[in-house]
PAPA-705333 format. One record per residue (C-alpha): residue in three letters; y, z, x. Coordinates in steps of 0.1 Angstrom, whole numbers, plus 5000, padded with zeros to 4 digits. Example, Ala and Ser with C-alpha at 12.3 -4.5 7.8 and 13.67 -1.06 7.14 Angstrom:
# residues 2
ALA495550785123
SER498950715137
This chain:
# residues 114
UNK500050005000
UNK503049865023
UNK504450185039
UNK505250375012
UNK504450765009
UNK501650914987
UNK505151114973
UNK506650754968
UNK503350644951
UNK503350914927
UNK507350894920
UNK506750514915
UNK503450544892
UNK505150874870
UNK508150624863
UNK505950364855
UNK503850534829
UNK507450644815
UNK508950284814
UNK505750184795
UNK505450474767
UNK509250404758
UNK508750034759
UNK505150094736
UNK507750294715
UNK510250034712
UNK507549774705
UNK507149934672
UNK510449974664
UNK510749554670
UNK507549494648
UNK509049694615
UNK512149424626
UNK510049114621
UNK508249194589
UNK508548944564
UNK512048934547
UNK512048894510
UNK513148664491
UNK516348694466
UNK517648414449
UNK521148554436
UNK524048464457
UNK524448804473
UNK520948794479
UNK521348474497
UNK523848604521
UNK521448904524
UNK518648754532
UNK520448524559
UNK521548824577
UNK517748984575
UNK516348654592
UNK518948614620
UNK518048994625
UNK514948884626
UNK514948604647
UNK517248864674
UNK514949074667
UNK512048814680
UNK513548764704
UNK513549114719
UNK509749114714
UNK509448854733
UNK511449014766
UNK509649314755
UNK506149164758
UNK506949004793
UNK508249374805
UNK505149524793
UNK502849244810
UNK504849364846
UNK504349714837
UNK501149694836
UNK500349514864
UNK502249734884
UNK499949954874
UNK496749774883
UNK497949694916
UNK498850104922
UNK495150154914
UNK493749884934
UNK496249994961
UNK498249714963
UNK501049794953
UNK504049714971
UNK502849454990
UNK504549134981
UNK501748924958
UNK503548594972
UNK503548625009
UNK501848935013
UNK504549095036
UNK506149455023
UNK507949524993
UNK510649754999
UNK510850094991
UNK514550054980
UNK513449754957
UNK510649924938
UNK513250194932
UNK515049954912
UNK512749734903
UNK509049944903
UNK507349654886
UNK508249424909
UNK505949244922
UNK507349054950
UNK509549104979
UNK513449064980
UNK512348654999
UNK510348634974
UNK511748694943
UNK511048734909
């Protein structure tokens, strides 16, 4: 695992596990979001029911970013079990220590990118 510290390690898995249980929280908070919107034929319902579905539609959005964030996460957390993590999955070389504390489910060095 690059050169990080078994303290680093732990810091870096702890606020991993807390990034995903409030992102697993906010998932279902987004899914209520893109329920079905019902239909209302007056003119106020209309108008209504144009704001619920570009609510939705933002709100699809957000799922989507959401998903991708949890797909990192997770990973991250493979490779801290398979002790790879913070090694760079592209080159190979280090990930830095300053990085992951910014980034912790980053997966690739600073040359690397995301």
């Amino acid at each position: 695992m690059a050169d990080l510290t078994e303290s680093q390690i732990a810091e870096f898995r702890d606020e991993l596990e807390r990034q995903l249980a409030k992102l697993q929280e906010s998932m279902t908070v987004s899914d209520k979001a893109l329920e079905t919107v019902a239909l209302d034929q007056g003119a106020v319902g209309r108008l209504s029911r144009m704001d619920s579905l570009q609510s939705q539609a933002l709100a699809k959005g957000l799922r989507e970013r959401e998903s991708a964030r949890l797909g990192l996460i997770q990973e991250a957390l493979r490779r801290l079990d398979s002790g790879t993590y913070g090694v760079c999955i592209v080159c190979g070389g280090a990930v830095a220590a300053e990085r992951l504390f910014v980034f912790p489910e980053s997966g690739t060095c600073a040359r690397c990118g995301d």
